[in-house]
C-alpha positions, 0 to 999 in steps of 0.5 A: 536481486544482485550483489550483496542483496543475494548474500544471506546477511550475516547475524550479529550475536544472540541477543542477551535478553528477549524482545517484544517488538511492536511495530506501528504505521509511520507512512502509507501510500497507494499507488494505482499499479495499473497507470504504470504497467497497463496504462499508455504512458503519456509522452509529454512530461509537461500535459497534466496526465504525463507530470501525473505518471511521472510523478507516481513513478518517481515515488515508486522508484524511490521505495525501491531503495528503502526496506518497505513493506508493500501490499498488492491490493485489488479494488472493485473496477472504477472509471470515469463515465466521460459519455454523460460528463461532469455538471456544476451546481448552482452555488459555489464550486461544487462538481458532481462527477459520473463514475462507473463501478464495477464489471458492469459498469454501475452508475455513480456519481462523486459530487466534490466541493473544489477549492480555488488553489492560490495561483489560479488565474480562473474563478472556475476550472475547466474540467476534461474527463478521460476514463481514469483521469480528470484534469482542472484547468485552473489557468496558471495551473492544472490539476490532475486526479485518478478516478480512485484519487478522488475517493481518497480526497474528497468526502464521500459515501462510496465504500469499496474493501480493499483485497490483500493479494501479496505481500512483499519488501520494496528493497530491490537495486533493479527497481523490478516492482517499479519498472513492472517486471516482478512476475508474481506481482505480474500475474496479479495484474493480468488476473485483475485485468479488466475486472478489478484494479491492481494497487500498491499500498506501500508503509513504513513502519516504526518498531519499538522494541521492549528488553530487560537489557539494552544491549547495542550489539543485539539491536535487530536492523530494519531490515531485520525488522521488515523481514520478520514483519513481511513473514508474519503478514505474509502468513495472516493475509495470504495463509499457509500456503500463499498462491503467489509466492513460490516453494523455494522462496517461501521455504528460503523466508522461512528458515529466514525468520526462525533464524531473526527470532532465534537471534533476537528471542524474539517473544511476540511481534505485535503489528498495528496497520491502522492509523486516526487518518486512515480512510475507506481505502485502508478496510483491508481484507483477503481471503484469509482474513475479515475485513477491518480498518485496523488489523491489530495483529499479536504474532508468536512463533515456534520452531520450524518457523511457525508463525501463530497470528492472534488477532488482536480487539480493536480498541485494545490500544489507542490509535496512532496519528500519522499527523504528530 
């Protein structure tokens, strides 16, 4: 990164008391990674598909401006089967919707329950399929999913666990995760390519923090907050030894975070990813850890900048709602 994001910020003074930070979701989104960097991008800004990527890359780029976590996330390959089309039942607006799961395309079907949206001009859409998009042409108005958009929307029993590869901070001037120029992200990609889907879960989180003293010039900043936190779950998701961050940078993160822990005696970091509205999509998983909805995660550290991950039962605090 350039300017004052290459200058280490500087610490304030050593906290007079130490903390417990507990950190809990405030905003979570995914993002289809591959429709930005894969995908033909559709030319004309007024079609359904080209509002739709533009759309998607307008939120992307605004992250890069905040001090968010984000997660590469691989899921099982999906696509619509646009040779066998869409069908409509008998009563009501309900449309089953083929789809293609998987490497060898397994064949599934979605059936959705449409509502007619307040400017329609048509008692019932006319629907296009492409292979990862379905478009509703309402009249006045047209809609446009993703295939795995879908998933997220409408009630379904078709459950596929989500991967964890990478873990990350979305701050960056140059927008390089935004624009598809992060090459360790990059190389995700290529390696999911043709096999799985390549998405981008992006939180904000709220961190509550527990002192005897309230001391003002000891209160850590979010970026403080997201540094350590990016540590920890780079550590319990990713491991030891994680494949796709680099020596340098890992022993640069490191040292980083024994220095925020030092700063703020920091006691323990408790991260709590799950929230009521969580969906299918959010049972989270890596090659580190088993797959969960929640991920209720007890962190403590020791010189040298060794991080120590407790997982935590699931029904050990009640769940937040993103909702109140």
């Amino acid at each position: 990164m350039d300017g004052d994001d290459n200058i280490e910020t500087a610490l304030p003074p050593r906290s007079s008391a130490p903390q417990v930070w507990d950190a809990s979701v405030a905003e979570s989104r995914f993002y289809w990674y591959d429709l930005l960097v894969n995908d033909p991008l559709e030319p004309d800004f007024r079609a359904p598909i080209g509002r739709y990527q533009r759309r998607m890359q307008f939120a992307l780029d605004a992250t890069m401006e905040k001090q968010l976590l984000f997660f590469v996330v691989s899921r099982p390959r999906l696509r619509f089967d646009i040779k066998k089309g869409t069908s409509w039942g008998f009563f009501g607006l309900k449309l089953t919707v083929p789809l293609l799961a998987g490497t060898d395309n397994r064949k599934e079907s979605l059936t959705i329950e449409l509502e007619v949206p307040f400017e329609a001009t048509f008692k019932k859409p006319i629907v296009t399929l492409h292979d990862k998009y379905i478009t509703l042409n309402w009249g006045a108005l047209t809609e446009c999913y993703s295939a795995h958009d879908l998933l997220q929307k409408f009630p379904n029993d078709l459950k596929y666990e989500s991967t964890v590869e990478y873990v990350g901070i979305t701050r960056d001037p140059q927008s390089r995760l935004a624009k598809g120029r992060l090459p360790s992200v990059n190389r995700i990609v290529e390696e999911n390519d043709g096999a799985r889907d390549t998405f981008l879960l992006v939180k904000r989180m709220d961190v509550k923090v527990e002192t005897a003293t309230q001391d003002p010039l000891g209160e850590a900043t979010t970026r403080s907050h997201v540094e350590v936190m990016e540590g920890a779950l780079i550590r319990y998701f990713e491991g030891e030894k994680p494949a796709h961050h680099g020596t340098i940078e890992s022993n640069n993160r490191r040292n980083r975070v024994e220095q925020l822990v030092e700063t703020y005696q920091l006691q323990s970091l408790t991260v709590d990813l799950g929230f009521k509205e969580a969906d299918s999509f959010h049972d989270l998983k890596s090659a580190n850890v088993s797959v969960s909805r929640r991920h209720l995660v007890e962190f403590t550290f020791s010189p040298g900048g060794e991080i120590h991950a407790n997982r935590l039962p699931e029904d050990a605090r009640p769940l937040v709602s993103l909702e109140e």
